[in-house]
C-alpha positions in Angstrom: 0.0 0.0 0.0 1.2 3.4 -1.3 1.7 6.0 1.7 2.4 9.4 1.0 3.9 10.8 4.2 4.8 14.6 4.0 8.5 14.5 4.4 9.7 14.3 0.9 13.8 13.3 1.6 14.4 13.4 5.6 12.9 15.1 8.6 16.3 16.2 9.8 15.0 15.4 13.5 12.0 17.8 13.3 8.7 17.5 13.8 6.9 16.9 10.2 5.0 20.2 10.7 8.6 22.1 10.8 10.6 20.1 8.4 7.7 21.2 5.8 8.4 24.7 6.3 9.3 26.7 3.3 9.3 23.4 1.2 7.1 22.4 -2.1 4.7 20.8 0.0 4.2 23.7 2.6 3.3 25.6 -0.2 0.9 23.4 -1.8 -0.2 23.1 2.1 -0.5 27.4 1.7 -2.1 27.8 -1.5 -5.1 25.2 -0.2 -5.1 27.4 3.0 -6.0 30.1 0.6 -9.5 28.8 -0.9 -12.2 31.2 0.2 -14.7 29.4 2.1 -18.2 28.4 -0.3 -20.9 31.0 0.2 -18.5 34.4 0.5 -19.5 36.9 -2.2 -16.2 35.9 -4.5 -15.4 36.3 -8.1 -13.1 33.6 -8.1 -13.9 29.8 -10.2 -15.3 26.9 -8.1 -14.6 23.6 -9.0 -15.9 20.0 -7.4 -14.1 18.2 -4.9 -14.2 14.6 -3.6 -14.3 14.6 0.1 -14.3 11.7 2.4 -16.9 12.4 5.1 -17.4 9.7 7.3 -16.7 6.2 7.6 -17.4 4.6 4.2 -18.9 7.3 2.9 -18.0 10.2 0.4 -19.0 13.2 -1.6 -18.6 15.5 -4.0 -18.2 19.9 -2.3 -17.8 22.9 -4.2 -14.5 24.8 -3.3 -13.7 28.5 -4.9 -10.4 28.5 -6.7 -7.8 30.9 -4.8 -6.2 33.4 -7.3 -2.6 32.1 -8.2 -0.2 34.0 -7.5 2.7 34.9 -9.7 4.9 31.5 -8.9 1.6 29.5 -8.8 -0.5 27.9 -12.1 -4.3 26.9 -12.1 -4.3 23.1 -13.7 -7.7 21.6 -15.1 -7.7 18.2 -14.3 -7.8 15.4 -16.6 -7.4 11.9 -14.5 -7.0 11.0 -11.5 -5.7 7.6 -9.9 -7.5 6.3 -7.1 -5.4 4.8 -4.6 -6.4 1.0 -3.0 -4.1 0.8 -0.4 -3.6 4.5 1.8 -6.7 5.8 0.4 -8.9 2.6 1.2 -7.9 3.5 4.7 -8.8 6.8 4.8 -12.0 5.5 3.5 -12.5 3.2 6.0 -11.5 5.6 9.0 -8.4 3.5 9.8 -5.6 6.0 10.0 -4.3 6.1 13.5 -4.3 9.5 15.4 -0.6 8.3 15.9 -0.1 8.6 12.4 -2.2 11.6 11.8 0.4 14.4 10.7 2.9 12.0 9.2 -0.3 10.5 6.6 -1.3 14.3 5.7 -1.0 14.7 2.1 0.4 17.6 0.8 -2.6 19.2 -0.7 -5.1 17.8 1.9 -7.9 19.5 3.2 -9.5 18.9 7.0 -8.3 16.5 9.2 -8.3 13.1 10.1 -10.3 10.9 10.4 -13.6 12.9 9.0 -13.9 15.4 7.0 -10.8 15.5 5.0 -10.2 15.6 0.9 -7.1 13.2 0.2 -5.6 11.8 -2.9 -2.0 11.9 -4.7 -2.4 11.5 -8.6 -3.6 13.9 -10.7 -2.8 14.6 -13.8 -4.0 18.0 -16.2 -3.6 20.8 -17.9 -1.7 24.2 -16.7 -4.2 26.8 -17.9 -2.6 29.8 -16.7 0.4 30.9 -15.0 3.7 29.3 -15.3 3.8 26.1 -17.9 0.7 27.4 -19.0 -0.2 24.8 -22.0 1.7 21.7 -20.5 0.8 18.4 -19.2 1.7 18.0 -15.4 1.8 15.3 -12.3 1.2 16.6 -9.1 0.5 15.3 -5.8 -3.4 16.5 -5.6 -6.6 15.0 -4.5 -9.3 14.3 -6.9 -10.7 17.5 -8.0 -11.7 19.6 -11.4 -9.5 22.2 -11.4 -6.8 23.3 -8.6 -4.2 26.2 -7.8 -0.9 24.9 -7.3 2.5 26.4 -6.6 4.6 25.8 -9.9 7.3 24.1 -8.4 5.2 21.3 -7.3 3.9 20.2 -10.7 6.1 17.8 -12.9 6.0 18.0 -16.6 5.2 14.7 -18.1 7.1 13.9 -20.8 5.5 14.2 -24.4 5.3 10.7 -25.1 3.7 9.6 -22.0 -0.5 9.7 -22.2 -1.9 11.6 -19.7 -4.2 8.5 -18.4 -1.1 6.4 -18.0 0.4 8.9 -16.1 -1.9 8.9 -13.2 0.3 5.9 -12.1 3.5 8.1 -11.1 3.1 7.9 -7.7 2.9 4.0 -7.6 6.5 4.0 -10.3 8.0 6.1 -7.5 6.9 3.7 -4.7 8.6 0.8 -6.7 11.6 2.7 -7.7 12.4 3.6 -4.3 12.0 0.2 -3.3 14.0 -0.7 -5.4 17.2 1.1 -4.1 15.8 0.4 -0.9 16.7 -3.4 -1.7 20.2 -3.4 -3.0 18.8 -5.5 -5.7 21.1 -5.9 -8.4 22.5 -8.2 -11.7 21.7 -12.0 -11.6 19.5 -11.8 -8.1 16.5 -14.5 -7.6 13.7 -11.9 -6.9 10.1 -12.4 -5.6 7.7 -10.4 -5.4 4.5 -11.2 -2.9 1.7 -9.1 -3.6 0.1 -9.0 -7.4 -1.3 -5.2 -6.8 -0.3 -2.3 -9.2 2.8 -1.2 -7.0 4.0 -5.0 -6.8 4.1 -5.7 -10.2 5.6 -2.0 -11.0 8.4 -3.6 -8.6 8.4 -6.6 -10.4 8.4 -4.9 -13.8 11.5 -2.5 -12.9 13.4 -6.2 -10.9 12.9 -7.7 -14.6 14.8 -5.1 -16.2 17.8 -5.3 -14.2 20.2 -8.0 -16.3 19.9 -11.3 -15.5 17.4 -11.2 -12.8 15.0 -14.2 -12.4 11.5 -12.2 -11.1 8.4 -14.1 -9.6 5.4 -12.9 -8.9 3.4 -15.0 -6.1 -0.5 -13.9 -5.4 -4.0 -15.8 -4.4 -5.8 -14.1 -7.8 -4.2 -16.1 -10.5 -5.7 -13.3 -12.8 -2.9 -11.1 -12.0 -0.5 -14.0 -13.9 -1.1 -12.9 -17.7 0.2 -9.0 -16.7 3.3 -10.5 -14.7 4.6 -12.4 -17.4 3.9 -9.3 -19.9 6.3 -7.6 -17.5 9.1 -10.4 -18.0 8.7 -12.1 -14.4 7.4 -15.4 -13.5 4.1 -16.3 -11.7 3.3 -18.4 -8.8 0.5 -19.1 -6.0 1.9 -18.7 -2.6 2.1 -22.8 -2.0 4.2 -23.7 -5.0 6.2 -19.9 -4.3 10.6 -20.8 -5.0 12.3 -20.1 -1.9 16.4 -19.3 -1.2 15.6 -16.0 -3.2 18.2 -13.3 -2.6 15.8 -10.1 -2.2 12.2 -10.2 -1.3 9.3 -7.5 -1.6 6.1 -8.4 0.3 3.5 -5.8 -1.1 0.5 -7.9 -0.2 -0.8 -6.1 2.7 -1.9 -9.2 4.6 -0.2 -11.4 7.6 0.2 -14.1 5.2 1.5 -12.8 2.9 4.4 -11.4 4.8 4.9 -15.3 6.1 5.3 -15.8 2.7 7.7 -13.5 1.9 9.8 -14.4 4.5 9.7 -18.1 3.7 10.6 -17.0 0.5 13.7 -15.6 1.4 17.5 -17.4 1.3 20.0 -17.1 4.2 20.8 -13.6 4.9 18.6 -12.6 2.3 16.8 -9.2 2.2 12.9 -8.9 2.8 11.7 -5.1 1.9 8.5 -4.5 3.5 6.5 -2.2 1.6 2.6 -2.9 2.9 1.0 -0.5 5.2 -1.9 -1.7 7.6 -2.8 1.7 9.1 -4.3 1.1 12.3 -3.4 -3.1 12.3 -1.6 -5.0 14.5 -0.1 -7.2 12.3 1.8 -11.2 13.6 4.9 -11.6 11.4 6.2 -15.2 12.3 9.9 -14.2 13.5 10.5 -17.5 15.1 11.4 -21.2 14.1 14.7 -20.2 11.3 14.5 -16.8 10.9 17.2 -15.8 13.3 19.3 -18.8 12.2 19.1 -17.9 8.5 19.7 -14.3 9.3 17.3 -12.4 7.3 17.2 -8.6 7.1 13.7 -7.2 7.4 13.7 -3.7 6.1 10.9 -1.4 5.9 10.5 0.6 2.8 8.5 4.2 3.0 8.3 6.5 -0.7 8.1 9.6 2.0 11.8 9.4 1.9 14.4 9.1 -0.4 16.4 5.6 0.1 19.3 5.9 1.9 21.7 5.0 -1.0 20.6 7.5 -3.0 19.6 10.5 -0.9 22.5 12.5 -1.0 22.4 13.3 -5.1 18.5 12.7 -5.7 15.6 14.5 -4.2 11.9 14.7 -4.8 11.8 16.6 -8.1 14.5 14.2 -9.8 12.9 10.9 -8.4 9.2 12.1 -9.7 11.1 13.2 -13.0 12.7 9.5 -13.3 9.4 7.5 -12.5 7.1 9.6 -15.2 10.0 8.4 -17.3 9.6 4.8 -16.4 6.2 5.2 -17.5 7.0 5.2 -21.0 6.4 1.9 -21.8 3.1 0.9 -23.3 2.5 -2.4 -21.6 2.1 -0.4 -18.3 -1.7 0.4 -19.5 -2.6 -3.0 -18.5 -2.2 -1.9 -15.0 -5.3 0.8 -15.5 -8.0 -1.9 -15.6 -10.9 0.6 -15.0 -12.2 4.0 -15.5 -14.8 5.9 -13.4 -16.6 9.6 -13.9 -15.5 11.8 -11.6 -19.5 12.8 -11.0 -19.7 8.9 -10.4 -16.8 8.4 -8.1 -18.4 9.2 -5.0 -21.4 6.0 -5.5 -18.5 3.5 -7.1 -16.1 3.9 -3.8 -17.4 1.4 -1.4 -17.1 -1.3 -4.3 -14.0 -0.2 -5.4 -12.9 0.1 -2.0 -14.3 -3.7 -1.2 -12.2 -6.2 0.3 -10.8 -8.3 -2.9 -12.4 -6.0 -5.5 -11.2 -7.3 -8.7 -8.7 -5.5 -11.5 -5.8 -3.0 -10.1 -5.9 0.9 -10.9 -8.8 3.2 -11.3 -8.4 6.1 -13.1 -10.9 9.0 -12.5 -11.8 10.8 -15.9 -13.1 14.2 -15.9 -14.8 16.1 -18.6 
C-alpha cells in the first residue's frame, strides 16, 4: 500500500510540521489554505471536490479556486488515480491518530479521520500561469481544477499519455524500493503481492540484467500482466524459496509469512505494505534468526538511503514519469470511473478483494 507521508527526503530530527516549512509541500499546504470558504460573495472559479466524510462514505463539495499568485498555475484536471491501499484507509477511518500528521497529504484539506479531501495522482492541464499549455503530475486529490505552486507540478514527458500517467506515484513507490533493496544483476527476486505497485516492482526487478523475477499472489488473474512484465508467476504454496531479495506488497499477515519463507539465508525482505491502524503477527520465530534475514521497511516519504545524497523529490518524480513510458504499463489501469460517479462507485472499489488494479478517474 502506497503512503504518502509529508516528508519528501528526511525530517532532519523535526517535527513533520517544521521540516515542511518553506518546502514544495508547505506551499501546496498554503495555496489550499487560501480557498475562500463556499458562500462568501467571490469572483473567483469553483470547482468539485471529492471529500471523504465519514466512515465509508463520500461526496462531491464545491470549493472557490484561490487566485494564483505569480509562482503558482491553475491546472484543469484530466485523471486522477485512485489509490487502493492509503486511500482505502482513509475511506475506512483507519488511520491512526498516531499517524495523523505523518499521513497528511500535501494538498489535503481537513483532518483526520472525517472530513478531509485526500488523494495523490492527478494529472492535467496548466491553464494559466507558469507552464501554462503543458501536461503536469502533481501530488493532488481528486478534484476539477486546482491552484498549485509551480514548483510542485512535474511536466510529463510528451510521449507519456496523460491517463497512463496517473500511475507516477505507484512508479516512484517501486523505484524507491528498489534502491531500498540493493537488488542488483543475476538476483532471484520475488515479489508477494500482485497489486499495481507490486508488479511495478516486479516490472522494474525484470529489467535489471539477468534477474530471475516471480510474482506469487492468491488471484491467478494477475498471472497474464506478470509475465507481460518479464517475471514469473506463482501461487503462494508452490512460491521458490532461497531467493536473494524479497518484496512483500500484499498487505496481509500471510503474505508477509510468505515473503519471509521466500527468502534465502541472509537474504533481504523489503517491506513495503502499510496496515494503518493493524496489528499485524509476522512469524519471526522457528529459522529466521538462524538464517539471518534482514527485514527492512520501505516508505516513498523518503528518499532511500543510497541515493539520498544526489537525488531529491523533483528528480525521483522526473525519473518515474520516465519509467512510465512503456506501453504495456496500461494493463495496470483496468478501470475508469466519472469523476460525477466516483463518489457512489467507492465502497465497491474500495471492497475487500475488489477485482482489476488501478482506477483512473476521468473528468470532462
Amino acid at each position: 500500500m502506497i503512503n504518502r507521508r509529508i516528508s519528501e527526503s528526511s525530517l532532519n530530527g523535526k517535527s513533520p510540521r517544521a521540516a515542511l516549512e518553506g518546502s514544495p509541500h508547505e506551499k501546496v499546504a498554503d495555496t489550499a489554505r487560501r480557498s475562500p470558504a463556499i458562500g462568501i460573495d467571490s469572483a473567483n472559479e469553483t470547482a468539485r471536490a471529492l471529500w471523504y466524510v465519514t466512515r465509508g462514505q463520500a461526496e462531491l463539495r464545491p470549493v472557490v479556486l484561490p487566485t494564483p499568485r505569480s509562482d503558482e498555475a491553475q491546472v484543469r484536471t484530466l485523471w486522477t488515480g485512485l489509490s487502493r491501499g492509503t486511500e482505502r484507509l482513509v475511506f475506512q477511518g483507519r488511520v491512526s491518530f498516531s499517524e495523523s500528521e505523518r499521513m497528511r497529504a500535501p494538498a489535503q484539506e481537513g483532518d483526520f479521520p472525517f472530513p478531509v479531501k485526500y488523494g495523490y495522482c492527478a494529472v492535467g492541464v496548466v491553464e494559466t500561469g507558469p507552464l501554462e499549455g503543458r501536461t503536469v503530475f502533481a501530488l493532488h486529490p481528486h478534484q476539477e481544477r486546482f491552484v498549485a505552486p509551480a514548483e510542485s507540478l512535474h511536466p510529463i514527458p510528451e510521449t507519456l499519455p496523460a491517463r497512463r500517467a496517473v500511475l507516477a506515484a505507484n512508479m516512484e513507490t517501486a523505484l524507491n524500493a528498489l534502491w531500498d533493496s540493493g537488488a542488483g544483476p543475476g538476483d532471484r527476486i520475488v515479489v508477494v503481492g500482485a497489486g499495481v505497485v507490486g508488479l511495478l516492482v516486479a516490472y522494474l526487478a525484470a529489467r535489471i540484467p539477468g534477474t530471475e523475477v516471480t510474482v506469487v499472489d492468491v488471484d491467478f488473474a494477475r498471472r497474464p500482466v506478470a509475465e507481460r512484465f518479464g517475471a514469473a508467476f506463482s501461487r503462494p504454496l508452490d512460491a521458490p524459496g532461497e531467493a536473494d531479495v524479497v518484496f512483500h506488497a500484499s498487505a496481509t499477515p500471510a503474505g508477509l509469512a510468505c515473503a519471509l519463507a521466500c527468502a534465502g539465508t541472509e537474504a533481504t525482505v523489503v517491506e513495503m505494505s502499510w496496515y494503518g491502524d493493524r496489528m499485524v503477527p509476522a512469524p519471526l520465530g522457528l529459522d529466521f534468526h538462524a538464517r539471518r534475514l534482514t527485514l527492512i521497511s520501505s516508505q516513498v516519504g523518503r528518499i532511500a538511503p543510497s541515493r539520498r545524497p544526489r537525488w531529491d523529490g523533483r528528480r525521483r518524480m522526473a525519473k518515474a514519469l520516465a519509467l512510465l513510458a512503456d506501453e504495456r504499463l496500461d494493463a495496470l489501469v483496468t478501470e475508469e470511473v466519472a469523476f460525477e460517479d466516483l463518489p457512489a462507485a467507492l465502497p465497491r472499489l474500495f471492497a475487500d478483494g475488489a477485482p482489476g488494479l488501478a482506477t483512473a478517474i476521468r473528468y470532462r
